[in-house]
C-alpha positions as CSV (number, residue, x, y, z in Angstrom):
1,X,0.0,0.0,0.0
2,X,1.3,3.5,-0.7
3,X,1.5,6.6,1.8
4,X,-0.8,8.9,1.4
5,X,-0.1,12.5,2.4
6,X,-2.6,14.9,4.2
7,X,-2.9,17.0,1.6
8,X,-4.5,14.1,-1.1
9,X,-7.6,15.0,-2.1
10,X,-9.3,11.9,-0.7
11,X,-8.2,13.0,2.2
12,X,-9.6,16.6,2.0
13,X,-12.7,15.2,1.1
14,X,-13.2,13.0,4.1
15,X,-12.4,16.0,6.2
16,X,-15.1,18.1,4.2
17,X,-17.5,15.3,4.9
18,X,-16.9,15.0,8.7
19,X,-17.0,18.5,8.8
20,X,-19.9,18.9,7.5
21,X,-21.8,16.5,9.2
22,X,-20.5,17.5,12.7
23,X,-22.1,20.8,11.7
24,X,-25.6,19.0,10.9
25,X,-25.1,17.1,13.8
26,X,-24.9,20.3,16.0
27,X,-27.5,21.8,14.6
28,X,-29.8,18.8,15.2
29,X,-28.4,19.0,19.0
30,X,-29.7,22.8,19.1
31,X,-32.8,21.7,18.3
32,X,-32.9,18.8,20.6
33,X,-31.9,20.8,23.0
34,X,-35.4,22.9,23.0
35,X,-37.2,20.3,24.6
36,X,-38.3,21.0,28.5
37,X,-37.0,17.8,29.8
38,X,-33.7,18.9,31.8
39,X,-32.2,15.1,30.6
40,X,-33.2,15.6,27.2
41,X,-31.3,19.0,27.1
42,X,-28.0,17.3,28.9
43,X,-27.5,14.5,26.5
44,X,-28.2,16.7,23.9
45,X,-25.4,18.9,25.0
46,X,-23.2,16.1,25.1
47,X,-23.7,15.1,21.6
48,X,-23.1,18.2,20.7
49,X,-19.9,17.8,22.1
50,X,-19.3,15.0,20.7
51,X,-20.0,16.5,16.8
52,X,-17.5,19.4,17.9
53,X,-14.9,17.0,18.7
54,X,-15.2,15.3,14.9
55,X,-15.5,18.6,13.7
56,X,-12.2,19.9,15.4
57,X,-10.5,16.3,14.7
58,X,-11.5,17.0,11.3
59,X,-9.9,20.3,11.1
60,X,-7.0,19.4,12.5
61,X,-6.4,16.4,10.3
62,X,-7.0,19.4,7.2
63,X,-4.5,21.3,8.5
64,X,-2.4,18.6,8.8
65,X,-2.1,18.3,13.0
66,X,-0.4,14.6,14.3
67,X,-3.5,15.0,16.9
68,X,-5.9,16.0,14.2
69,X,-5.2,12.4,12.9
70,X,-5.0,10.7,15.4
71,X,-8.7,11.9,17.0
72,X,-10.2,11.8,13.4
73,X,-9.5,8.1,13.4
74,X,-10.2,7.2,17.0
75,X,-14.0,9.0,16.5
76,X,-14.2,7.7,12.9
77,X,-13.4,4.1,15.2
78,X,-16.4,5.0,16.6
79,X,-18.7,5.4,14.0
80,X,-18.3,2.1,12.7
81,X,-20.3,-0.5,14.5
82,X,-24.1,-0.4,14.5
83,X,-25.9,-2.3,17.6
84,X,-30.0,-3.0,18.2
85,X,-31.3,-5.2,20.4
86,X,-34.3,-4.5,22.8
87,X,-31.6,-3.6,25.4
88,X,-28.9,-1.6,23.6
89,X,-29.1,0.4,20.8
90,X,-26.0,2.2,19.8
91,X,-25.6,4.2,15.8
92,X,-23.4,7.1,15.2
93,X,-22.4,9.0,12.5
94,X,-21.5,12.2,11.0
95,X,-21.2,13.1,7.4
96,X,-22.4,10.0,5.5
97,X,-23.4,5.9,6.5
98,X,-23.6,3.0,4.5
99,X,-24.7,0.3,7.5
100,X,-25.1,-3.7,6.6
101,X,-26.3,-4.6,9.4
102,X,-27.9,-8.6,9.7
103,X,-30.1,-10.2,12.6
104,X,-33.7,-10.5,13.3
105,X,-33.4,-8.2,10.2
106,X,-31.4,-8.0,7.9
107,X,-30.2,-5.2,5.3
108,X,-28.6,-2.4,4.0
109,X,-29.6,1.4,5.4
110,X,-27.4,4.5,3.9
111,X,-27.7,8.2,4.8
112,X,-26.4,11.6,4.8
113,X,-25.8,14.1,7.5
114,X,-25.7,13.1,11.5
115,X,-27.1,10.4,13.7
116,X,-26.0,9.7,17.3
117,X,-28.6,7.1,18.5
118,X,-27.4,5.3,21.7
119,X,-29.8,3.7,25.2
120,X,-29.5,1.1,27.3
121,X,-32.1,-0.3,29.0
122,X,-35.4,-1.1,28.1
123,X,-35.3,0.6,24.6
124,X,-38.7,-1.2,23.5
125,X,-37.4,-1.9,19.9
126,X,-37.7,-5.3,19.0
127,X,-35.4,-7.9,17.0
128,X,-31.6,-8.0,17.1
129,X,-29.4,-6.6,14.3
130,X,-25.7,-5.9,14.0
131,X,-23.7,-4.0,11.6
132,X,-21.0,-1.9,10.3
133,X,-21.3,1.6,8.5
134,X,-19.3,0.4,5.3
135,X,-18.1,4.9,5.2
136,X,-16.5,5.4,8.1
137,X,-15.0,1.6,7.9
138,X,-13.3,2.6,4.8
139,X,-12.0,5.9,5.8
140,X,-10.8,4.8,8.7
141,X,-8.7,2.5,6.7
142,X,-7.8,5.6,4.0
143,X,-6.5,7.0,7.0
144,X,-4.5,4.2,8.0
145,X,-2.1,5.1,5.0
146,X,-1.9,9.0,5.3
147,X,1.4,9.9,7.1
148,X,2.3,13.1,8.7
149,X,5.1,15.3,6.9
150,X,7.9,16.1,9.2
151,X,7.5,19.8,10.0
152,X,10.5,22.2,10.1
153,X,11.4,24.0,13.9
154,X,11.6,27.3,12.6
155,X,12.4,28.2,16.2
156,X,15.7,27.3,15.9
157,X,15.8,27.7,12.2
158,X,18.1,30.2,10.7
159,X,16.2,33.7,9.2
160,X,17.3,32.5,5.7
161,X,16.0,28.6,6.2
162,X,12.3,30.4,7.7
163,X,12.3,32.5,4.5
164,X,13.2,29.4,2.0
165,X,10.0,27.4,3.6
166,X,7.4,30.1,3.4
167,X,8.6,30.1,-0.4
């Protein structure tokens, strides 16, 4: 497999797509966040949080930050299983899902724009079903290959060196 670096436009285009979807997934949380319930209104602060964070990672990762990368594929990690069963119900994603998903039913489900979609407990949906979101899957492993160029110190860099590398 060849390196890829930041700046590849597959790259870029992932970190559009997360991007944008942590911005629909914010604004979803605004909305969610209008209800009177005091619990509704936390956990919809938290995932908005949570769509910041990709958003940030995201940004990072554009501008070609070691941490950018790193969080971009530890929450894109996180997008990629997809869990229902009458007790636990977990789906998260920001940008775009492709979910395969088999159990009690079986399928394909795809979609653009946020979803965070998590309770345990008694969540009163029935049939079991388990899955991965084929997107975030495959990006995660397009970000397996991009490497981080070296920066230069231009605190210790001579006035002529600083000059050469804003060239």
């Amino acid at each position: 497999m060849s390196v890829l670096p930041v700046t590849h436009r597959l790259v870029r285009a992932l970190c559009i797509g997360l991007g944008l979807g942590a911005m629909a997934g914010i604004v979803v949380c605004l909305m969610q966040a209008a209800q009177p319930s005091i619990l509704a209104r936390l956990f919809a602060g938290l995932a908005a949080i949570l769509y910041a964070g990709i958003g940030v990672a995201a940004y990072g990762l554009w501008r070609g930050h070691r941490l950018g990368l790193h969080w971009t594929r530890w929450l894109l990690l996180l997008q990629v299983p997809v869990v229902q069963t009458p007790w636990l119900v977990y789906n998260l994603f920001a940008g775009a899902a492709l979910d395969v998903y088999v159990g009690t039913t079986s399928g394909v489900w795809a979609n653009v724009g946020a979803s965070f979609n998590w309770f345990f407990g008694n969540s009163g949906r029935s049939g079991h079903m388990a899955g991965v979101n084929l997107v975030a899957l495959i990006a995660l492993l397009l970000l397996g290959r991009v490497r981080l160029e070296r920066k230069r110190n231009h605190v210790f860099a001579t006035p002529l060196e600083v000059l050469a590398a804003q060239d």
